[in-house]
C-alpha positions in Angstrom: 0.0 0.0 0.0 1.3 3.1 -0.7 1.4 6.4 1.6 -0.5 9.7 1.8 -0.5 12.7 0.9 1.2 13.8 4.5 2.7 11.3 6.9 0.2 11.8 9.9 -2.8 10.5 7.3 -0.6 7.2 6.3 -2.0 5.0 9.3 -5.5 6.2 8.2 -4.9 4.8 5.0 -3.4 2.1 5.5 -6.7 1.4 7.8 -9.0 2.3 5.3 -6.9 0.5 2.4 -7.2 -2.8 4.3 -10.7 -2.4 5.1 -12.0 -1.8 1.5 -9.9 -4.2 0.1 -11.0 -6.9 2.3 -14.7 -5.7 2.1 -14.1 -5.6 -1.8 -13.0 -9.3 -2.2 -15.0 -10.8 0.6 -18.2 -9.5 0.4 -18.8 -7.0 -2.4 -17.5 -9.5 -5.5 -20.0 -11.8 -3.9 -22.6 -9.9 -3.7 -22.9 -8.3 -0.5 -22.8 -3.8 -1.1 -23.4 -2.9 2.3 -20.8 -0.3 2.8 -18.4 -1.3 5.8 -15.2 1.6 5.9 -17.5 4.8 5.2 -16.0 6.0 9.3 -12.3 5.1 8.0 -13.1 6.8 4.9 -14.5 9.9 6.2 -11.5 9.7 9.2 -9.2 9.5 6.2 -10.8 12.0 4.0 -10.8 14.7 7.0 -7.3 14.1 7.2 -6.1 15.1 3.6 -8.4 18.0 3.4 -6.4 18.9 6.1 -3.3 18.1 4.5 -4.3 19.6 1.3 -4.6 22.8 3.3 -1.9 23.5 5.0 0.1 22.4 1.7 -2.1 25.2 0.1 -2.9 22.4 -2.5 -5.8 23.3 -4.8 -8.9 21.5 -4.6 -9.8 19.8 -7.9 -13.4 21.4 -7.3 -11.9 25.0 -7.7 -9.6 24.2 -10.6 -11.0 24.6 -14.0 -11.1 21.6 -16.3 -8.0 22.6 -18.4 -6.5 23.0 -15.9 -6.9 19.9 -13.9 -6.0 17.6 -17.4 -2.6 20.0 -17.3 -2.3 19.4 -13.6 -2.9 15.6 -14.5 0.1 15.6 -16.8 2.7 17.2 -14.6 1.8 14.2 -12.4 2.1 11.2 -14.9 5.4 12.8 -16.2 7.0 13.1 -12.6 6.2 9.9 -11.7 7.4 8.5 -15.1 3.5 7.0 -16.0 3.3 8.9 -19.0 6.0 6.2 -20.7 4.1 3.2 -19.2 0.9 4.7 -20.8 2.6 4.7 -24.3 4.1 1.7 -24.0 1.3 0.0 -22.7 -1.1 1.7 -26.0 1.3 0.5 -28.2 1.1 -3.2 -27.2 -2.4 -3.4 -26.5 -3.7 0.3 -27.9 -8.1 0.7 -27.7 -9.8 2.2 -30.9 -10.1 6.0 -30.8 -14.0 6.6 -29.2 -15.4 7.5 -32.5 -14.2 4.1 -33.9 -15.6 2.5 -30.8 -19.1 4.2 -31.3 -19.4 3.5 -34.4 -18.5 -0.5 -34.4 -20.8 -0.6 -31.7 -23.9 0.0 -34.0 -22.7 -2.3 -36.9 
Protein backbone atom coordinates (compact mmCIF):
# COMPACT_ATOMS: atom_id res chain seq x y z
CA UNK A 1 0.00 0.00 0.00
CA UNK A 2 1.27 3.07 -0.69
CA UNK A 3 1.42 6.43 1.64
CA UNK A 4 -0.51 9.66 1.79
CA UNK A 5 -0.52 12.66 0.88
CA UNK A 6 1.16 13.84 4.54
CA UNK A 7 2.65 11.28 6.93
CA UNK A 8 0.15 11.78 9.91
CA UNK A 9 -2.79 10.51 7.28
CA UNK A 10 -0.56 7.17 6.27
CA UNK A 11 -1.97 4.97 9.35
CA UNK A 12 -5.48 6.24 8.20
CA UNK A 13 -4.93 4.83 5.03
CA UNK A 14 -3.43 2.13 5.54
CA UNK A 15 -6.69 1.40 7.75
CA UNK A 16 -8.98 2.33 5.31
CA UNK A 17 -6.88 0.49 2.39
CA UNK A 18 -7.19 -2.78 4.33
CA UNK A 19 -10.72 -2.41 5.09
CA UNK A 20 -11.99 -1.85 1.45
CA UNK A 21 -9.93 -4.20 0.13
CA UNK A 22 -11.00 -6.91 2.29
CA UNK A 23 -14.67 -5.68 2.08
CA UNK A 24 -14.10 -5.59 -1.80
CA UNK A 25 -13.00 -9.28 -2.25
CA UNK A 26 -15.02 -10.75 0.58
CA UNK A 27 -18.17 -9.48 0.44
CA UNK A 28 -18.78 -6.96 -2.44
CA UNK A 29 -17.45 -9.52 -5.48
CA UNK A 30 -20.04 -11.76 -3.87
CA UNK A 31 -22.63 -9.88 -3.75
CA UNK A 32 -22.92 -8.28 -0.53
CA UNK A 33 -22.85 -3.75 -1.09
CA UNK A 34 -23.41 -2.93 2.29
CA UNK A 35 -20.82 -0.31 2.79
CA UNK A 36 -18.42 -1.29 5.79
CA UNK A 37 -15.23 1.56 5.95
CA UNK A 38 -17.46 4.81 5.23
CA UNK A 39 -16.04 5.97 9.28
CA UNK A 40 -12.31 5.06 8.02
CA UNK A 41 -13.09 6.76 4.88
CA UNK A 42 -14.53 9.88 6.17
CA UNK A 43 -11.47 9.70 9.22
CA UNK A 44 -9.21 9.49 6.19
CA UNK A 45 -10.78 11.97 3.97
CA UNK A 46 -10.76 14.74 6.98
CA UNK A 47 -7.33 14.13 7.21
CA UNK A 48 -6.08 15.10 3.60
CA UNK A 49 -8.44 18.03 3.42
CA UNK A 50 -6.37 18.90 6.09
CA UNK A 51 -3.31 18.10 4.50
CA UNK A 52 -4.28 19.62 1.27
CA UNK A 53 -4.64 22.81 3.27
CA UNK A 54 -1.94 23.46 5.03
CA UNK A 55 0.08 22.36 1.66
CA UNK A 56 -2.15 25.21 0.09
CA UNK A 57 -2.91 22.35 -2.48
CA UNK A 58 -5.80 23.29 -4.85
CA UNK A 59 -8.91 21.52 -4.58
CA UNK A 60 -9.82 19.81 -7.94
CA UNK A 61 -13.42 21.40 -7.31
CA UNK A 62 -11.92 24.98 -7.73
CA UNK A 63 -9.62 24.16 -10.64
CA UNK A 64 -10.99 24.61 -14.03
CA UNK A 65 -11.11 21.61 -16.34
CA UNK A 66 -8.03 22.62 -18.36
CA UNK A 67 -6.49 23.03 -15.86
CA UNK A 68 -6.92 19.92 -13.86
CA UNK A 69 -5.96 17.64 -17.39
CA UNK A 70 -2.62 19.97 -17.27
CA UNK A 71 -2.28 19.37 -13.64
CA UNK A 72 -2.94 15.57 -14.49
CA UNK A 73 0.10 15.64 -16.82
CA UNK A 74 2.72 17.17 -14.60
CA UNK A 75 1.80 14.18 -12.38
CA UNK A 76 2.06 11.16 -14.92
CA UNK A 77 5.43 12.84 -16.19
CA UNK A 78 7.03 13.14 -12.63
CA UNK A 79 6.22 9.86 -11.74
CA UNK A 80 7.39 8.51 -15.15
CA UNK A 81 3.54 7.05 -15.97
CA UNK A 82 3.34 8.87 -18.97
CA UNK A 83 5.98 6.17 -20.72
CA UNK A 84 4.06 3.22 -19.23
CA UNK A 85 0.87 4.74 -20.77
CA UNK A 86 2.61 4.69 -24.27
CA UNK A 87 4.09 1.67 -24.00
CA UNK A 88 1.28 -0.05 -22.69
CA UNK A 89 -1.11 1.73 -25.98
CA UNK A 90 1.26 0.47 -28.18
CA UNK A 91 1.13 -3.15 -27.17
CA UNK A 92 -2.40 -3.43 -26.49
CA UNK A 93 -3.71 0.32 -27.92
CA UNK A 94 -8.12 0.70 -27.72
CA UNK A 95 -9.83 2.16 -30.95
CA UNK A 96 -10.11 5.99 -30.76
CA UNK A 97 -14.03 6.60 -29.25
CA UNK A 98 -15.38 7.51 -32.49
CA UNK A 99 -14.18 4.08 -33.85
CA UNK A 100 -15.57 2.51 -30.79
CA UNK A 101 -19.09 4.25 -31.32
CA UNK A 102 -19.39 3.52 -34.45
CA UNK A 103 -18.54 -0.54 -34.38
CA UNK A 104 -20.81 -0.61 -31.68
CA UNK A 105 -23.87 0.02 -33.97
CA UNK A 106 -22.68 -2.30 -36.95
Amino acid sequence: MSSSIGAECTELKQKYDTCFNKWYSEKFLKGDTTPECEDLFKDYKACVMTQVGRKKLPRTQSIKPNTRSSISQVALKEKQIDTLLADARKEAPFPPPSQSSSNSSS
